[in-house]
MOPAC internal coordinates of N, CA, C and O (Angstrom, degrees):
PM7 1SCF
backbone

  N    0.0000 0     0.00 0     0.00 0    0    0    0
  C    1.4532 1     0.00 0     0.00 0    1    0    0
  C    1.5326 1   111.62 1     0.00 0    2    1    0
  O    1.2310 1   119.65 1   137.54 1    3    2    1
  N    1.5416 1   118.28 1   -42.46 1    3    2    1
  C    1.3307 1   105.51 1  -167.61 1    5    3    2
  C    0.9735 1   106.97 1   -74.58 1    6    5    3
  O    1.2310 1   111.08 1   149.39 1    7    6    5
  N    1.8381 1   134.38 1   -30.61 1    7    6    5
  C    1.4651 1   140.13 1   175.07 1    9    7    6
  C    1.2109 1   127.99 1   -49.00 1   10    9    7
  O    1.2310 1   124.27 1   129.14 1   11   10    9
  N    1.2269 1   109.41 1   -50.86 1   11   10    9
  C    1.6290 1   122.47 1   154.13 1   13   11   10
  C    1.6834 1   110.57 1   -45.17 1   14   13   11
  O    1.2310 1   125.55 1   108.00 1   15   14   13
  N    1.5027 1   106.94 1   -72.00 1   15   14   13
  C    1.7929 1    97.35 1   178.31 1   17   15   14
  C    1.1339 1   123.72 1   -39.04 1   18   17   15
  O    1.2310 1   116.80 1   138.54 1   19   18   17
  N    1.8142 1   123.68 1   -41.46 1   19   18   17
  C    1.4322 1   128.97 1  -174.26 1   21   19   18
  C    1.2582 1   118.81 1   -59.92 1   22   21   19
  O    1.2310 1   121.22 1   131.67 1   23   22   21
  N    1.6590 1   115.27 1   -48.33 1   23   22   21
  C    0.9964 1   138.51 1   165.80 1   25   23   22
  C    1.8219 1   113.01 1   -45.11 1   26   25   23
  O    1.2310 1   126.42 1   117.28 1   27   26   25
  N    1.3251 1   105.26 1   -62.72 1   27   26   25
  C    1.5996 1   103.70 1  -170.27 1   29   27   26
  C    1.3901 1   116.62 1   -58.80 1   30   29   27
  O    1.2310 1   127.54 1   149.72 1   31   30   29
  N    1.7886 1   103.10 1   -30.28 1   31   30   29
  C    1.8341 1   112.75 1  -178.97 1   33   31   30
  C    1.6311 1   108.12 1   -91.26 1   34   33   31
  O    1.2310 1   125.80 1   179.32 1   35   34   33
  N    0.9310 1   106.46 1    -0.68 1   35   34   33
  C    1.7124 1   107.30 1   175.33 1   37   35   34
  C    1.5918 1    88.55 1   -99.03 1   38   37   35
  O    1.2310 1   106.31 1   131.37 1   39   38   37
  N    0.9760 1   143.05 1   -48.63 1   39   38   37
  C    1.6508 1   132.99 1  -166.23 1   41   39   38
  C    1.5622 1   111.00 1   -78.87 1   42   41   39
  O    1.2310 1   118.11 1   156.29 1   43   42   41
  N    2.2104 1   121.20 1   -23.71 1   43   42   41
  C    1.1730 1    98.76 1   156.61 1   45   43   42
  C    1.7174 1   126.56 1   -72.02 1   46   45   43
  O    1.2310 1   130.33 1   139.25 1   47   46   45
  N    1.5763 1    97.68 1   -40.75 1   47   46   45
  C    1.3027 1    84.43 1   177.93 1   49   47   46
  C    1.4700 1   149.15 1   -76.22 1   50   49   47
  O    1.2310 1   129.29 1  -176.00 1   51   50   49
  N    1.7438 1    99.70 1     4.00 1   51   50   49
  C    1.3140 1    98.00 1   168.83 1   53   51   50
  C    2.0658 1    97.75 1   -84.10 1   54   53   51
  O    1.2310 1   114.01 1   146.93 1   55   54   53
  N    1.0843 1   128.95 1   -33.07 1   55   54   53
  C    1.4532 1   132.72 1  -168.71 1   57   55   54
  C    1.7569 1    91.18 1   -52.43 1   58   57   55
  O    1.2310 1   118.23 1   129.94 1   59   58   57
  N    1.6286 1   120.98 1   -50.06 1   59   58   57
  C    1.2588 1   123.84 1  -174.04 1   61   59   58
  C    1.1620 1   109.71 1   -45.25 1   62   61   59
  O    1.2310 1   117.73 1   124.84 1   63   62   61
  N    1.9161 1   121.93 1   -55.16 1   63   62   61
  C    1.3657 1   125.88 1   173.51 1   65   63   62
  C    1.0924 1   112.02 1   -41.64 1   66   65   63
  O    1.2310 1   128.32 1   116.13 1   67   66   65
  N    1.6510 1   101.59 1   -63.87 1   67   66   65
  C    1.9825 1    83.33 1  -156.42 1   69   67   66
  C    1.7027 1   114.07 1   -76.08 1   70   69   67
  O    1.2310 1   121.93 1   179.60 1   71   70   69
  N    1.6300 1   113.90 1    -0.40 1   71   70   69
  C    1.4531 1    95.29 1   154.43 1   73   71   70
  C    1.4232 1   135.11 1   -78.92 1   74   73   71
  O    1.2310 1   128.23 1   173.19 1   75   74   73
  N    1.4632 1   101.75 1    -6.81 1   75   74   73
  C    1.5578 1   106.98 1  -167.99 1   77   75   74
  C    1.5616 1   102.26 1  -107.20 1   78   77   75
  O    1.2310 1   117.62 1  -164.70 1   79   78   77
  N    1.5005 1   122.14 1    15.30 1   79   78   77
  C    1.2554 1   124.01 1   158.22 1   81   79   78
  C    1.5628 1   100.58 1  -103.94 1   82   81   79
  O    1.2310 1   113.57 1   134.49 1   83   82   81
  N    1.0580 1   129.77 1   -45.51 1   83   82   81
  C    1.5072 1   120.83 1   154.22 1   85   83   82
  C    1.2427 1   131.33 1   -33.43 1   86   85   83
  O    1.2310 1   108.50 1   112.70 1   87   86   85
  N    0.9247 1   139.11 1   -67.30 1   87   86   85
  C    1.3092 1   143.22 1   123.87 1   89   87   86
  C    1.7418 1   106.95 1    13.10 1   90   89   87
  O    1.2310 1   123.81 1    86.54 1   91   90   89
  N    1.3586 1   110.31 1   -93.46 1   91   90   89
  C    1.1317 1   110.56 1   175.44 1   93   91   90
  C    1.5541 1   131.93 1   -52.49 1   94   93   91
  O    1.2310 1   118.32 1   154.60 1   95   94   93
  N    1.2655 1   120.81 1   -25.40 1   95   94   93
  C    1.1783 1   137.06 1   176.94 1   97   95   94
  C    2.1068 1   103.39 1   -62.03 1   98   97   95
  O    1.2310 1   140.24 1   111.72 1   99   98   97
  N    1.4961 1    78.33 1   -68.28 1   99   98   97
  C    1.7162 1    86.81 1   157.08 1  101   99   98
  C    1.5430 1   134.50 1   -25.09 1  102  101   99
  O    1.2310 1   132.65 1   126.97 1  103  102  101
  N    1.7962 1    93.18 1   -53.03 1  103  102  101
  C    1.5706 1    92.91 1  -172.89 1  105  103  102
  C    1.4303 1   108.62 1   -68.92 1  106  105  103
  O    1.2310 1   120.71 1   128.81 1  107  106  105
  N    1.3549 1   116.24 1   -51.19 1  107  106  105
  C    1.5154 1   114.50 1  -151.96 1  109  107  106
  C    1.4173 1    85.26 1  -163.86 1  110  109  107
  O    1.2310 1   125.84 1   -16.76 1  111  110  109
  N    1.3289 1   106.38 1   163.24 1  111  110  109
  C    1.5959 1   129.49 1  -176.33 1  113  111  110
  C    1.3496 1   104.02 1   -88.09 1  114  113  111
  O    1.2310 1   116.05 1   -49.96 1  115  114  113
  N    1.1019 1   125.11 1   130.04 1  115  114  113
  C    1.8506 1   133.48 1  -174.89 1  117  115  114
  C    1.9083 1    78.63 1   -61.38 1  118  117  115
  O    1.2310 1   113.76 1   109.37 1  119  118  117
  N    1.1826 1   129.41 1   -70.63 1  119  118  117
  C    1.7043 1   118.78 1  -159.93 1  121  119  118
  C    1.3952 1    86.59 1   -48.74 1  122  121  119
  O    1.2310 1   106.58 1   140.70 1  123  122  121
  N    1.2405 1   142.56 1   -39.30 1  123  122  121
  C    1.8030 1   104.98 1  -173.50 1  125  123  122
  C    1.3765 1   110.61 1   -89.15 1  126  125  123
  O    1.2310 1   115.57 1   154.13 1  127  126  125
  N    1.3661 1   126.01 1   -25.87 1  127  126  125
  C    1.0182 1   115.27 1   176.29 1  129  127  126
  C    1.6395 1   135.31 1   -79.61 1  130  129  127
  O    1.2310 1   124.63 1  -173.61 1  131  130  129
  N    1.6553 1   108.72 1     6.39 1  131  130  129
  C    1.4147 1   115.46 1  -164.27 1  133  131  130
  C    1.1173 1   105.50 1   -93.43 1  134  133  131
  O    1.2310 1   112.84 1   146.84 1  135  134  133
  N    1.6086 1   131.12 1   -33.16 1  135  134  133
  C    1.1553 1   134.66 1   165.77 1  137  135  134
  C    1.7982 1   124.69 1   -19.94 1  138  137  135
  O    1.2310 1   137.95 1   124.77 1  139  138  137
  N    1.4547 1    82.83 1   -55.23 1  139  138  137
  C    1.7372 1   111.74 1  -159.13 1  141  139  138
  C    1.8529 1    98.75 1   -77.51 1  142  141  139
  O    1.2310 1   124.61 1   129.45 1  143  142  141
  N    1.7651 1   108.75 1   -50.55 1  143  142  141
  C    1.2511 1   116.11 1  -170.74 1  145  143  142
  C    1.4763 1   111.97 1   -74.98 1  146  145  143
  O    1.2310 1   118.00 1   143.96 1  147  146  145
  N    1.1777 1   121.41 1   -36.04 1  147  146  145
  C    1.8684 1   127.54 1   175.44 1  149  147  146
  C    1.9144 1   107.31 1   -54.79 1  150  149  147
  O    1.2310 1   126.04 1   164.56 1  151  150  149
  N    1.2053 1   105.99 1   -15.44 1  151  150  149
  C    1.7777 1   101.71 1  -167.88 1  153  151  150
  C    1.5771 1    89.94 1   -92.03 1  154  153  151
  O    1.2310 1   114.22 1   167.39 1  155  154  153
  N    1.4422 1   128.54 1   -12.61 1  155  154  153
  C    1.6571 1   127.05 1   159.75 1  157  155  154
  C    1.4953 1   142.69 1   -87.51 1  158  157  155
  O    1.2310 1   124.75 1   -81.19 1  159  158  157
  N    1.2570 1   108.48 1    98.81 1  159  158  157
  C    1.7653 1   127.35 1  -159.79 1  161  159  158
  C    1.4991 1    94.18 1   -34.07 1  162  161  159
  O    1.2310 1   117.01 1   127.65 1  163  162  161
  N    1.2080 1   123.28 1   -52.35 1  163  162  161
  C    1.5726 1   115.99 1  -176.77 1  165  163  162
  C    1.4805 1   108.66 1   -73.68 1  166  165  163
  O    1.2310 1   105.69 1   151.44 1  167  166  165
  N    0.8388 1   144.14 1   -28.56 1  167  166  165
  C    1.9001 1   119.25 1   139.42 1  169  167  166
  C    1.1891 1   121.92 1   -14.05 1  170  169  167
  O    1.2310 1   122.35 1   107.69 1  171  170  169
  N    1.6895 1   113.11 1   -72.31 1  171  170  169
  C    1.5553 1    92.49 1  -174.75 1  173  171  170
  C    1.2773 1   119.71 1  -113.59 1  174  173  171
  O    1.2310 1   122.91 1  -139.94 1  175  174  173
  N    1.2435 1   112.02 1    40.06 1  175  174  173
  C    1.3588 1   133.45 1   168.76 1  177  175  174
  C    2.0290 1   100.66 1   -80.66 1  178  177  175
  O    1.2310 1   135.28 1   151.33 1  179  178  177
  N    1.3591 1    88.04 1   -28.67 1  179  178  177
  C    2.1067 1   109.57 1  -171.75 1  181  179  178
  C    1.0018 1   100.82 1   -83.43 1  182  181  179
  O    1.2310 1   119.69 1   131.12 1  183  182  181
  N    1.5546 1   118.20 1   -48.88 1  183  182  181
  C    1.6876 1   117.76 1   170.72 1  185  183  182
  C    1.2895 1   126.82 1   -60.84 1  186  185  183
  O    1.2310 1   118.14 1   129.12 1  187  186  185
  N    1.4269 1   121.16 1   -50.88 1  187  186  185
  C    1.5610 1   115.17 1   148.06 1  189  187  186
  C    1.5339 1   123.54 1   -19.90 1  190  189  187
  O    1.2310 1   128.31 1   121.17 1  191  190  189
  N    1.3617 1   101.61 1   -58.83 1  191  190  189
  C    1.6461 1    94.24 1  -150.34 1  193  191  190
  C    1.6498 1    90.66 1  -102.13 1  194  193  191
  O    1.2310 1   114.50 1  -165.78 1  195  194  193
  N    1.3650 1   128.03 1    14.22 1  195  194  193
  C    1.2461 1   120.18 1   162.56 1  197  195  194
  C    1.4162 1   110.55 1   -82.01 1  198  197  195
  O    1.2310 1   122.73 1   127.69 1  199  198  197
  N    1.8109 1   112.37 1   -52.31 1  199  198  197
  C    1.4036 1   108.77 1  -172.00 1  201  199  198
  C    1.5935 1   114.19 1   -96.37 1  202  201  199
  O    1.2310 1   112.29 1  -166.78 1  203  202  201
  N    1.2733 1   132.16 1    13.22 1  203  202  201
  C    1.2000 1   132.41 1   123.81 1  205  203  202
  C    1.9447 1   117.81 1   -52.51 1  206  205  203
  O    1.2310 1   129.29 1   136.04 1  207  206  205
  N    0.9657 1    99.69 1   -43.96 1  207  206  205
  C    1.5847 1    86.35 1   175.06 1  209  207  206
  C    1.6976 1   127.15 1   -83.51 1  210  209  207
  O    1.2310 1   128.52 1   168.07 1  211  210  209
  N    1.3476 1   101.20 1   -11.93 1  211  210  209
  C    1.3891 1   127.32 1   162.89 1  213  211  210
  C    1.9333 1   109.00 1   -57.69 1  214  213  211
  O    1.2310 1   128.88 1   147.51 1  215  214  213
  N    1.3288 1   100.49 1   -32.49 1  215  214  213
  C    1.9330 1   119.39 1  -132.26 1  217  215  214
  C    1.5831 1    66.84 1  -114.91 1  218  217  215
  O    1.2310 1    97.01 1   152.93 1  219  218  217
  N    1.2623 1   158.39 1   -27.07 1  219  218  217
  C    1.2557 1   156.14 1  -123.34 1  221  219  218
  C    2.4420 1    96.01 1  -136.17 1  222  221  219
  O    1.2310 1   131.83 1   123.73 1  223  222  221
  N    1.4664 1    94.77 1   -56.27 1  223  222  221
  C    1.3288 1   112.86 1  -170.98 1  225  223  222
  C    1.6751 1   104.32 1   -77.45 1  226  225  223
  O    1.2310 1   126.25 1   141.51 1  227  226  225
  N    1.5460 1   105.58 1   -38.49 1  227  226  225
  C    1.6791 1    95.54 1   164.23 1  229  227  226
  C    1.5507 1   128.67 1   -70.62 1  230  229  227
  O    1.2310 1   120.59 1   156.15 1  231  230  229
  N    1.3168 1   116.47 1   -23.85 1  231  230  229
  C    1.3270 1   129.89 1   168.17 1  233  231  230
  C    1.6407 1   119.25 1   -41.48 1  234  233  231
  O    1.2310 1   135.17 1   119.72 1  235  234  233
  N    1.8457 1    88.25 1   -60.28 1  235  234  233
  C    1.6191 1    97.40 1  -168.14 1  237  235  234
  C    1.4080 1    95.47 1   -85.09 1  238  237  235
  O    1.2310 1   102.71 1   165.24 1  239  238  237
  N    1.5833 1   149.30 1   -14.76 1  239  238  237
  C    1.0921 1   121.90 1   169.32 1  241  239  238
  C    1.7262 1   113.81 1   -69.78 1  242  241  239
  O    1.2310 1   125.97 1   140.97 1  243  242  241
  N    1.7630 1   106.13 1   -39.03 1  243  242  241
  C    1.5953 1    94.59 1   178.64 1  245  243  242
  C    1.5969 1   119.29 1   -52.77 1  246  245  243
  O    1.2310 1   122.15 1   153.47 1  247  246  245
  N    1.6296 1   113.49 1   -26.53 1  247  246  245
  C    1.8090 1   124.21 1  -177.10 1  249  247  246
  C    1.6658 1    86.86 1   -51.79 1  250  249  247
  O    1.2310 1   131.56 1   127.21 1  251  250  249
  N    1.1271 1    95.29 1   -52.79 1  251  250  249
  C    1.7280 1   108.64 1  -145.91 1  253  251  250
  C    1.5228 1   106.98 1   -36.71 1  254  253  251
  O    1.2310 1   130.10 1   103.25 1  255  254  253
  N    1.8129 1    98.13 1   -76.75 1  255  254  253
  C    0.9974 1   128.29 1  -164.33 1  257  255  254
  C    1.7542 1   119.93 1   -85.43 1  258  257  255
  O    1.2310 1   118.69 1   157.21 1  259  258  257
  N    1.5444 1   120.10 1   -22.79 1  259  258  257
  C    1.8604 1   138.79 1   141.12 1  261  259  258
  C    1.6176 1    81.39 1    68.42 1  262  261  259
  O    1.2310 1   108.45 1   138.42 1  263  262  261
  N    1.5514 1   139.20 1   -41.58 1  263  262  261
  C    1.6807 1   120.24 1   172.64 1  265  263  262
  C    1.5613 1   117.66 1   -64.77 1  266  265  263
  O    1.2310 1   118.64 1   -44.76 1  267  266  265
  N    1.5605 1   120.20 1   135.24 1  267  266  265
  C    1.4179 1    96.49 1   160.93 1  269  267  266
  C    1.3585 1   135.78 1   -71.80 1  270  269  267
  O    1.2310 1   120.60 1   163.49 1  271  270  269
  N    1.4292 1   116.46 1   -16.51 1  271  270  269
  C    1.7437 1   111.46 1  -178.69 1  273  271  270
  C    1.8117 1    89.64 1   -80.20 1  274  273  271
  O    1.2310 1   111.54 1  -178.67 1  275  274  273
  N    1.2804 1   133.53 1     1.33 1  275  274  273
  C    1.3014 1    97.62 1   178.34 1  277  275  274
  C    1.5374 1    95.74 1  -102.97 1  278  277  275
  O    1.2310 1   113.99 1   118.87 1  279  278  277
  N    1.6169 1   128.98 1   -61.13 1  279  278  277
  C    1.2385 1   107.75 1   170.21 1  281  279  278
  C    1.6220 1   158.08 1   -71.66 1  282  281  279
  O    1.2310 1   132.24 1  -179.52 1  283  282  281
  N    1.5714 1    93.96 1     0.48 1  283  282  281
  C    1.6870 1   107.25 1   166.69 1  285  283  282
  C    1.6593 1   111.08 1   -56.13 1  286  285  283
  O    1.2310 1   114.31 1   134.93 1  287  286  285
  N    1.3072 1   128.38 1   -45.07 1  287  286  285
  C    1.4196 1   131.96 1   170.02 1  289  287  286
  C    1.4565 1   132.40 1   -31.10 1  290  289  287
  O    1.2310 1   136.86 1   124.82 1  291  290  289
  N    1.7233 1    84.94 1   -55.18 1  291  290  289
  C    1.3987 1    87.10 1  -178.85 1  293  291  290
  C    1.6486 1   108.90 1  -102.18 1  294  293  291
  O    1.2310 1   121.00 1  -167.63 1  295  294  293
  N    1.3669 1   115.69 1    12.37 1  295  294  293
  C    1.3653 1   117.57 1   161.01 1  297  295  294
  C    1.6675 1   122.78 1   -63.91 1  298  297  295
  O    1.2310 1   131.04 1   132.49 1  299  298  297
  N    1.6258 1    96.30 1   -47.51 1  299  298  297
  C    1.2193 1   109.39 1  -162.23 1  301  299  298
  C    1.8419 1   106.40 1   -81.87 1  302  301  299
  O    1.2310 1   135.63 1   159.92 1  303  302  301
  N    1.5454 1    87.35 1   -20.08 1  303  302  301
  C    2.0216 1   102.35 1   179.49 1  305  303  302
  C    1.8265 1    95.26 1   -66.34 1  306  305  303
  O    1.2310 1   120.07 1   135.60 1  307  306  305
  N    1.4144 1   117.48 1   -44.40 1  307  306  305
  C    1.4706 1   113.35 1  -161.49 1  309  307  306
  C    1.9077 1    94.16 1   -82.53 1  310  309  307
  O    1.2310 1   132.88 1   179.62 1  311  310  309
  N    0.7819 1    92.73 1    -0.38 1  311  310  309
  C    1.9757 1    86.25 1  -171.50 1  313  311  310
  C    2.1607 1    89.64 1  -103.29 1  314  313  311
  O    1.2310 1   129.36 1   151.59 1  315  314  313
  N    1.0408 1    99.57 1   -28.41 1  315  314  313
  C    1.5691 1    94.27 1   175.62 1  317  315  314
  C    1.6534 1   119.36 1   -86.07 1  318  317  315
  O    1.2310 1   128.14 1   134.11 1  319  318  317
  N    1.6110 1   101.93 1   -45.89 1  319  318  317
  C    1.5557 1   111.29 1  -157.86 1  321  319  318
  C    1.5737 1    89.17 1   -96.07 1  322  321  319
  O    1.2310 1   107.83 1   144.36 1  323  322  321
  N    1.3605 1   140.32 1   -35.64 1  323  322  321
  C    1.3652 1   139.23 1  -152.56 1  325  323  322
  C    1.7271 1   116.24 1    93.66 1  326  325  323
  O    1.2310 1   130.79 1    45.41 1  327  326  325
  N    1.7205 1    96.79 1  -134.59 1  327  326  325
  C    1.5642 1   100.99 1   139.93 1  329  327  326
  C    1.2923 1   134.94 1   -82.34 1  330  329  327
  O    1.2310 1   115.93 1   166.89 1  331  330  329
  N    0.5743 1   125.33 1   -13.11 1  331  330  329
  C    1.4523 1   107.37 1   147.54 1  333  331  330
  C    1.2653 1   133.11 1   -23.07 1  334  333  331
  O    1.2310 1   124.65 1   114.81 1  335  334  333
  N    1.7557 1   108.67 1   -65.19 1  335  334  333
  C    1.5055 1   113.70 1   179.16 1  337  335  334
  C    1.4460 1   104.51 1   -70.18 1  338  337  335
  O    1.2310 1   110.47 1  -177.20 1  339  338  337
  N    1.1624 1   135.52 1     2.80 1  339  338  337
  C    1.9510 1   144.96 1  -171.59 1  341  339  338
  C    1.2545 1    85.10 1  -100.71 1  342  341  339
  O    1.2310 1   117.62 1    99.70 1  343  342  341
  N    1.1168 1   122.13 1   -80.30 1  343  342  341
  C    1.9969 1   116.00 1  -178.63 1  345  343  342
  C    1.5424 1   106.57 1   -45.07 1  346  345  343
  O    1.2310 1   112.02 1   137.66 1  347  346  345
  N    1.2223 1   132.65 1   -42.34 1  347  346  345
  C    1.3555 1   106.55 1  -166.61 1  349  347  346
  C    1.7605 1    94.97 1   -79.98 1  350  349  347
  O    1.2310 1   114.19 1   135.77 1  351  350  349
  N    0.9629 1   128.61 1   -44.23 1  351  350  349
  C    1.5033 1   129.13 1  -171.47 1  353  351  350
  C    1.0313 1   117.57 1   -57.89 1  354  353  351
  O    1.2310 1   104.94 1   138.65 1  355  354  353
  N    1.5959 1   145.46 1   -41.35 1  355  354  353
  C    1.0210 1   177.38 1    87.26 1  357  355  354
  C    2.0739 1    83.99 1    21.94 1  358  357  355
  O    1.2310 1   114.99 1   106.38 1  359  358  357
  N    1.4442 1   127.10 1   -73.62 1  359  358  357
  C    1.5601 1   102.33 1   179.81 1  361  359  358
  C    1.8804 1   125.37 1   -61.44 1  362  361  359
  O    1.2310 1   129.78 1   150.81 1  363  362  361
  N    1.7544 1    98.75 1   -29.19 1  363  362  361
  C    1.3949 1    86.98 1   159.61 1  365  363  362
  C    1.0844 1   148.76 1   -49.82 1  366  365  363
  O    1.2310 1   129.30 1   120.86 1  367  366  365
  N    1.5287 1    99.67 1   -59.14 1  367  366  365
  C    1.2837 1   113.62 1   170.12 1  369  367  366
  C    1.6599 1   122.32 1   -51.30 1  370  369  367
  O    1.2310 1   113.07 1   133.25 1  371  370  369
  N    1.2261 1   130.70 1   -46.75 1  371  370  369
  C    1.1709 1   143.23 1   147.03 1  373  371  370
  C    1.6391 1   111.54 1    -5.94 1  374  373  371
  O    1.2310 1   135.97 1    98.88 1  375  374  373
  N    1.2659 1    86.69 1   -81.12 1  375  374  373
  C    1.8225 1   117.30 1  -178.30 1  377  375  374
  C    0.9837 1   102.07 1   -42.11 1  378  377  375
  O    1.2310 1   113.08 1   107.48 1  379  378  377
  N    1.7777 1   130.68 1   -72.52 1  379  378  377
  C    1.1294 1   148.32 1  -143.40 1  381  379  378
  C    1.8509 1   102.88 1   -71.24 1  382  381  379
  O    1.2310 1   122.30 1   166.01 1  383  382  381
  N    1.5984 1   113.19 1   -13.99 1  383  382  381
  C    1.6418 1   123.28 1  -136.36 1  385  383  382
  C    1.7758 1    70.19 1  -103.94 1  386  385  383
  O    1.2310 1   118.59 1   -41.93 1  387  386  385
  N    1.7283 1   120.29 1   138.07 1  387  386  385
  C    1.4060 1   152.53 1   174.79 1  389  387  386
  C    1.0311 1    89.36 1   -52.68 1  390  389  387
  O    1.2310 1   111.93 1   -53.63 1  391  390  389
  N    1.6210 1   132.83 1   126.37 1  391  390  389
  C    1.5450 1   118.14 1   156.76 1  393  391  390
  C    1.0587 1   115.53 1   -72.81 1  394  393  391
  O    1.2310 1   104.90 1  -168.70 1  395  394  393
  N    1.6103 1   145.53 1    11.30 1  395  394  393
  C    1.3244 1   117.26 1   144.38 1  397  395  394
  C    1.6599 1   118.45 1   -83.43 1  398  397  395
  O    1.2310 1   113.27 1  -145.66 1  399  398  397
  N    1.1288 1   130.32 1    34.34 1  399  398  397
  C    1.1141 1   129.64 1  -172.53 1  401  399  398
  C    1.4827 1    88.36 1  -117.79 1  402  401  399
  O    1.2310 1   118.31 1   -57.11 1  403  402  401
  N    1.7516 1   120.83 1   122.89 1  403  402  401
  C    0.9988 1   104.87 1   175.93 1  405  403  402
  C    1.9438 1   132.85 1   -80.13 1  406  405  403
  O    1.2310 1   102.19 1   -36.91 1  407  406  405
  N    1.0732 1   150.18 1   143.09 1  407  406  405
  C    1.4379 1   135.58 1  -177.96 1  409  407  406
  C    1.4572 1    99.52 1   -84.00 1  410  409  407
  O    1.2310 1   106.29 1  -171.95 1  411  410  409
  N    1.1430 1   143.08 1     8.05 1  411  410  409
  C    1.5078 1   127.79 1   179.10 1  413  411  410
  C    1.4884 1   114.00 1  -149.03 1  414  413  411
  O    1.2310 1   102.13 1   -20.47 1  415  414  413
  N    1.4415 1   150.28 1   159.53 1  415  414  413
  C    0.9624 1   109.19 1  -169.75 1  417  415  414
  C    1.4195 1   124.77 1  -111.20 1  418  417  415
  O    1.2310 1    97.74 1     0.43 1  419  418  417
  N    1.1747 1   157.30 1  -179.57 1  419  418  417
  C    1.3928 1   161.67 1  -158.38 1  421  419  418
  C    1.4402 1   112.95 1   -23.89 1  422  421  419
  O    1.2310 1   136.22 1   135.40 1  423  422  421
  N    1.4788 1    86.20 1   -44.60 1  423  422  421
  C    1.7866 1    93.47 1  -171.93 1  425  423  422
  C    1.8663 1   127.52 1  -107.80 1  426  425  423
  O    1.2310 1   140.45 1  -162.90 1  427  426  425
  N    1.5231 1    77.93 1    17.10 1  427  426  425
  C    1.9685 1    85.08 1   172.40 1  429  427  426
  C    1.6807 1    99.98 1  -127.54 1  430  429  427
  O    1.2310 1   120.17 1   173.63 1  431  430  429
  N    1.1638 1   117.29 1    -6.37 1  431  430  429
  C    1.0646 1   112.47 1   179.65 1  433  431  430
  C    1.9514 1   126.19 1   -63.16 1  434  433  431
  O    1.2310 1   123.68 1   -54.60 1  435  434  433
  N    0.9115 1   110.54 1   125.40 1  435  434  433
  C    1.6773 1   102.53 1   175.48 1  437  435  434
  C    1.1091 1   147.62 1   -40.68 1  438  437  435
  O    1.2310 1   120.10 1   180.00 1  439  438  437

């Protein structure tokens, strides 16, 4: 049950992303709009703690996966797509994981 849930809320919320970069793409062009948004401390206060978590999510996929043809892929997917490539990797891995192997441990489990 919880694998399925993880799975289903990791696949809306990456769908949420890539509409709400659409969205934005829509509104205005990041080159016109970066000008205006870079002169606000909480900008890259967001950029920090985005590509630290980027710098954080490539780590544990290289632990993960220790081959390079398996984790160069999704290195270069998270350096292109963002999260995105973290939500989709994050459902593979999931998927891919033995259901007797538990994802949580003894005492959060359902």
């Amino acid at each position: 049950m919880i694998r399925t849930t993880f799975i289903a809320v990791t696949v809306l919320v990456a769908l949420y992303l890539a509409w709400t970069i659409g969205v934005a793409l829509g509104a205005e062009s990041l080159f016109v709009a970066g000008p205006r948004i870079a002169k606000d401390p909480w900008t890259w206060v967001t950029i920090v703690d985005l590509y630290l978590g980027f710098l954080l999510a490539g780590g544990l996929i290289v632990a993960r996966e220790r081959r390079l043809l398996r984790w160069l892929p999704w290195l270069v997917g998270l350096l292109a797509l963002g999260n995105l490539a973290t939500a989709a990797y994050a459902v593979v891995w999931v998927a891919r994981t033995a259901r007797n192997v538990p994802l949580l441990p003894a005492a959060h489990r359902d």
